[in-house]
VMD Tcl script that draws the C-alpha trace (Angstrom):
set ca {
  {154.01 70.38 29.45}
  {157.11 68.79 28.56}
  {157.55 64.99 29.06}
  {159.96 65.21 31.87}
  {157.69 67.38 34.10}
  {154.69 65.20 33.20}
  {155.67 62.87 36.37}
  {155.17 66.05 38.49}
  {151.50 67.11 37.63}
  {150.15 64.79 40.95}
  {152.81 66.47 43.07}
  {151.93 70.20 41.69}
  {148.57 69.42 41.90}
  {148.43 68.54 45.65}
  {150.51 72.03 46.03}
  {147.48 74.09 44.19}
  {144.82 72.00 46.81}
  {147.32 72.70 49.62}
  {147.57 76.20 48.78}
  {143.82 76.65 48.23}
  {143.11 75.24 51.64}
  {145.50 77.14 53.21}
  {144.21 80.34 51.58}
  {140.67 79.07 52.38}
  {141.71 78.37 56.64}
  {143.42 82.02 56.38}
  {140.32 83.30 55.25}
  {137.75 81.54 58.11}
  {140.43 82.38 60.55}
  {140.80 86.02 60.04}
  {136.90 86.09 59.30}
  {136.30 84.56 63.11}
  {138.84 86.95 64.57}
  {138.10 90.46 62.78}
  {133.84 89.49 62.21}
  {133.17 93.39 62.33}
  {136.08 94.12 59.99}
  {133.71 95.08 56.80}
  {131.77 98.10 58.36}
  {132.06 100.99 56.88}
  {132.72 103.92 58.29}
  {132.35 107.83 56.77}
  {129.15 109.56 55.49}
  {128.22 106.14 53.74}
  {128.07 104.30 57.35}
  {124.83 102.94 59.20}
  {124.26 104.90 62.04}
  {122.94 101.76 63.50}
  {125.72 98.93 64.03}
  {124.79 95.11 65.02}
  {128.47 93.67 65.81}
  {129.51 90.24 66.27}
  {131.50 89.32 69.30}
  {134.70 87.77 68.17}
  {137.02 85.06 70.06}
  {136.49 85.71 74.16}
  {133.31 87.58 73.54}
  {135.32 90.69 72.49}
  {133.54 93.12 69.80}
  {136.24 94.59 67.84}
  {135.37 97.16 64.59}
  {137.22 99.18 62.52}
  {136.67 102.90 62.98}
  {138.50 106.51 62.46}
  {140.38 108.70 64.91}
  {140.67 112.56 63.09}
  {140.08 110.64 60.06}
  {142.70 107.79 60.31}
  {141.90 104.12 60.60}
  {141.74 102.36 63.85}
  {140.54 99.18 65.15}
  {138.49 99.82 68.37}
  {137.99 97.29 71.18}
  {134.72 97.93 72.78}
  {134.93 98.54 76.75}
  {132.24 99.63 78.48}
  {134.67 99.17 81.68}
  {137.10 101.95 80.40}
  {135.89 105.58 81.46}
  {137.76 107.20 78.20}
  {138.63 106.54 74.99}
  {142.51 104.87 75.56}
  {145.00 105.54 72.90}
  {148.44 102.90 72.76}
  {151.21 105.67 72.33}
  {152.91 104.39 69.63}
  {149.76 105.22 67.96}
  {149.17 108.70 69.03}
  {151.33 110.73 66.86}
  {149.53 108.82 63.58}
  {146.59 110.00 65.11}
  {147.73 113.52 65.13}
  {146.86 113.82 69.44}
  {148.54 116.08 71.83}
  {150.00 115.14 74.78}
  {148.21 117.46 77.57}
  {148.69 116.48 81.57}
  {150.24 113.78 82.92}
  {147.46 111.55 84.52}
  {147.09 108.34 86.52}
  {144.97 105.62 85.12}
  {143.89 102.15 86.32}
  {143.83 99.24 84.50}
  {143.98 95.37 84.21}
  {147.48 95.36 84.83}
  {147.11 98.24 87.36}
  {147.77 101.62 88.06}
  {150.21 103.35 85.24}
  {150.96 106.64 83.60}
  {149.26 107.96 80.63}
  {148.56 111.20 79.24}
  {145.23 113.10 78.93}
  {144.09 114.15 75.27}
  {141.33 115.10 73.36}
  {140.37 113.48 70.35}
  {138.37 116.15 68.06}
  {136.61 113.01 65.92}
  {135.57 109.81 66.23}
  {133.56 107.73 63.86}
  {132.16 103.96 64.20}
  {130.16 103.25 61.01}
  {127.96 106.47 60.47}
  {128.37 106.96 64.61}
  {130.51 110.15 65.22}
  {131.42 111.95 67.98}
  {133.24 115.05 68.86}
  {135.84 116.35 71.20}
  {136.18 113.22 73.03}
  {138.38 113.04 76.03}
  {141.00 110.31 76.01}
  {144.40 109.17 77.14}
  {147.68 108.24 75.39}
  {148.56 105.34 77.42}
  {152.51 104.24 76.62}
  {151.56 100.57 78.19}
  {149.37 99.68 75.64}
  {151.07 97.73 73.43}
  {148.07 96.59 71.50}
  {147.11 97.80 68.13}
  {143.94 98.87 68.93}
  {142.07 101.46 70.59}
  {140.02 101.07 73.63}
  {136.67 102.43 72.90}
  {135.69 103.56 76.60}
  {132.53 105.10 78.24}
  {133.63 109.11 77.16}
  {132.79 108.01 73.24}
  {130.00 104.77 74.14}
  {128.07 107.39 76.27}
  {126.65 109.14 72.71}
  {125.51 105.77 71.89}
  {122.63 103.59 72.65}
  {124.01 100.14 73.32}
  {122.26 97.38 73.89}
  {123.59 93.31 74.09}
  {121.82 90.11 72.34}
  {123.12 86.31 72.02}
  {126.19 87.67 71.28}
  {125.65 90.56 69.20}
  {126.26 94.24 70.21}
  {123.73 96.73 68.97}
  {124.93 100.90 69.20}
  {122.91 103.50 67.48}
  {122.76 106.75 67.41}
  {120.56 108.20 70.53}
  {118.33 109.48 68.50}
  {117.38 106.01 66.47}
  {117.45 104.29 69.56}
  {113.52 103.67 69.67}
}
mol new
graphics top color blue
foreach p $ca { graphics top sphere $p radius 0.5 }
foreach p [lrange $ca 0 end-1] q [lrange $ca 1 end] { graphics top cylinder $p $q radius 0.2 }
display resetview
């Protein structure tokens, strides 16, 4: 280093430790929002999943729809699997009837589908009903009762357990 940078070192060096906590917060943050966000999903996924609940008791994991990646919300209180529509044609889905759905925000408009694949970890399921719901502006799915219903779910301190029915025992 030359000697006229050599009165900069302290002020480079509390960059680099600002920088490596910054990179460090990022990291805790995004680890405490996304907890579920290193399962893996395809052949080489457990069929039995133990998810953390993320902020507001949410469980949130990573999944496919026809073999593209999603992030699912799990919601036991939504009857089918809801799809925002600016996702839809990504997912390669077809827009069938026109259909009325309730939600938080009320009644809306949405549009019944069905998904030919979903997979959660080694979990799969096919020819799911869903909806393509042009509301949703959320990028994520809503993982509702029509795909949950080939699962075994149970809840712990926290945790969210789904396996396959058959490992259920």
């Amino acid at each position: 280093m030359s000697e006229a940078l050599k009165p900069l070192r302290p002020v480079m060096a509390t960059f680099a430790v600002l920088g490596l906590l910054w990179w460090g917060f990022d990291a805790l943050l995004e680890r405490r929002a996304h907890p579920n966000a290193g399962i893996v999903t395809g052949p080489e996924g457990d069929r039995r999943l133990t998810l953390e609940a993320g902020p507001g008791g949410h469980y949130l994991v990573p999944g496919e729809i026809n073999g593209a990646t999603v992030d699912f919300l799990v919601d036991t209180g939504a009857s089918h699997v809801a799809v925002p529509a600016h996702m839809a044609e990504r997912l390669a889905l077809t827009r069938g009837r026109r259909m009325q759905v309730n939600t938080a925000a009320g009644r809306a408009v949405a549009w019944d589908t069905t998904i030919d694949e979903i997979a959660v970890g080694g979990l799969r399921a096919r020819d799911i009903r869903g909806s393509i719901n042009p509301n949703m502006d959320s990028d994520f799915v809503l993982l509702g009762m029509t795909f949950l219903r080939h699962v075994d779910m149970r809840q712990r301190g926290g945790r969210l357990i789904l396996s396959a029915d058959d490992d259920a025992g």
